[in-house]
C-alpha positions as CSV (number, residue, x, y, z in Angstrom):
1,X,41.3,-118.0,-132.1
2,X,41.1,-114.3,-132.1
3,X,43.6,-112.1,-133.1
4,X,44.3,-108.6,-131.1
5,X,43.7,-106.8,-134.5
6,X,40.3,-109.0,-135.0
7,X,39.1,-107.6,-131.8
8,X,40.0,-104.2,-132.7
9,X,38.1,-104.8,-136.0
10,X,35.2,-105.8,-133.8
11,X,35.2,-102.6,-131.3
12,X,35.3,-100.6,-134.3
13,X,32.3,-102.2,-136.3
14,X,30.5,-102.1,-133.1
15,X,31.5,-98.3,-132.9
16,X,30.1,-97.8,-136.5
17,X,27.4,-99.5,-136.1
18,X,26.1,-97.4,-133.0
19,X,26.8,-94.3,-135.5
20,X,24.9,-95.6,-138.6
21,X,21.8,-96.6,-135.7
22,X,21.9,-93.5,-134.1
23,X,21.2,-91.1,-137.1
24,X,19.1,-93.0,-139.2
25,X,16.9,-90.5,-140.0
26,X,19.7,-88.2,-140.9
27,X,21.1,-87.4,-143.8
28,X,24.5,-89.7,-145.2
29,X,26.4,-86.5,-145.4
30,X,26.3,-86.5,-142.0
31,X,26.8,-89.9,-141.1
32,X,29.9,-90.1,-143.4
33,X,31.0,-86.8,-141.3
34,X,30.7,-88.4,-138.1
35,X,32.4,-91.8,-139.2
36,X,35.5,-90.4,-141.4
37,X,37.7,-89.7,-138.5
38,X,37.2,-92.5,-136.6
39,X,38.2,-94.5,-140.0
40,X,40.8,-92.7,-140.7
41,X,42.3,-92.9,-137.1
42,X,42.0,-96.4,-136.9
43,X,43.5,-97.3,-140.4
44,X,46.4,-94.3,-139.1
45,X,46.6,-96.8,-136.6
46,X,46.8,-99.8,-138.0
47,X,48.4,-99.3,-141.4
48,X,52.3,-100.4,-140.5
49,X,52.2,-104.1,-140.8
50,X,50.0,-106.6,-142.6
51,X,46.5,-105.2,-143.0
52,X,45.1,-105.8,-145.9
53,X,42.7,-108.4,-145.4
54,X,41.1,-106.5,-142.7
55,X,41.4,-103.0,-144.3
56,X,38.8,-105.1,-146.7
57,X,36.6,-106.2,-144.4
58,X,36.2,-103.0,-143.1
59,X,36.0,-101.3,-146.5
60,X,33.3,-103.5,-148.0
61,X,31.2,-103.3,-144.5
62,X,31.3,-99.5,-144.4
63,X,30.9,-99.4,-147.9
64,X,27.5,-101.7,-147.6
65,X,26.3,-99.9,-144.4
66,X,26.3,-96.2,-146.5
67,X,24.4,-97.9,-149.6
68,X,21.8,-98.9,-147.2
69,X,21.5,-96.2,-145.7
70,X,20.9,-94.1,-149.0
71,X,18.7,-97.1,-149.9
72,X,16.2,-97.0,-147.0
73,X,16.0,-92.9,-147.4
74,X,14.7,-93.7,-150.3
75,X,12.2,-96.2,-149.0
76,X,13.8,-99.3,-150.9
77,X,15.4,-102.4,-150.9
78,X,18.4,-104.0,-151.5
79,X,22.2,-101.8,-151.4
80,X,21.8,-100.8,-154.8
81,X,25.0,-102.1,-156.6
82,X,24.3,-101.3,-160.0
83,X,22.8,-97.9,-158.7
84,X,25.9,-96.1,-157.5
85,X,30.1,-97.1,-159.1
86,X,32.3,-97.3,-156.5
87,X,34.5,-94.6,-157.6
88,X,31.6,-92.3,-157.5
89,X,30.5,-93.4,-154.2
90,X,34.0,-92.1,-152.7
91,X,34.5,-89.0,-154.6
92,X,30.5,-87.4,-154.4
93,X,30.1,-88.4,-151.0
94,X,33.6,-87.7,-149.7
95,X,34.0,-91.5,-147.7
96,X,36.9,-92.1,-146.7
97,X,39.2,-94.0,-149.0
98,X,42.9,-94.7,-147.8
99,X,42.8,-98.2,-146.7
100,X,47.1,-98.5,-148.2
101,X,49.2,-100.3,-146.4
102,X,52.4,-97.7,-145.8
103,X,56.1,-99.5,-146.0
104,X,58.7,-97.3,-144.7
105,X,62.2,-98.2,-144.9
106,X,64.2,-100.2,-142.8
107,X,67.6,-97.8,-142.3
108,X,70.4,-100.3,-142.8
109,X,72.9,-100.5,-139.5
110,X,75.7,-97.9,-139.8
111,X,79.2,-100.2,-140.2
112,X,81.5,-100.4,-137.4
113,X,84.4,-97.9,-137.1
């Protein structure tokens, strides 16, 4: 059975994907231009509550789409693990990175007068 945030998951892939397919040709600078605010919106979104798992998902899938798509403009195979550290993938090619889960404080119930 499908959750409400799995299929929110899935419309977002699905959104990504059609970004990643329609510039192919074009360079990952502007791919990652194009899919940073819809990432960053949608984790905005969904950050207050229990995320992680999915945050993940997402993370790793993005994460694997950019590799390939540095790969193939280099007419190769493979996602190129060993290539690239994941650190250095984030901070040279600016992808977006938040995926934290924010608690915010539950305000305790003022005593009775």
């Amino acid at each position: 059975m499908k959750t409400p945030k799995m299929d929110a998951r899935t419309r977002l892939l699905q959104k990504l994907k059609a970004v990643f397919r329609g510039h192919q040709s074009q360079p990952i600078d502007r791919v990652i231009y194009l899919i940073n605010p819809i990432l960053r919106g949608w984790v905005n979104y969904y950050r207050i509550g229990n995320s992680s798992r999915c945050f993940t998902y997402v993370k790793d899938w993005v994460e694997k789409k950019a590799r390939r798509h540095l790969m193939k403009a280099r007419r190769r195979q493979g996602f190129s693990w060993g290539r690239w550290s994941r650190e250095g993938f984030y901070q040279k090619l600016g992808l977006y990175s938040d995926y934290k889960i924010r608690y915010y404080p539950v305000p305790k119930v003022s005593p009775a007068r």
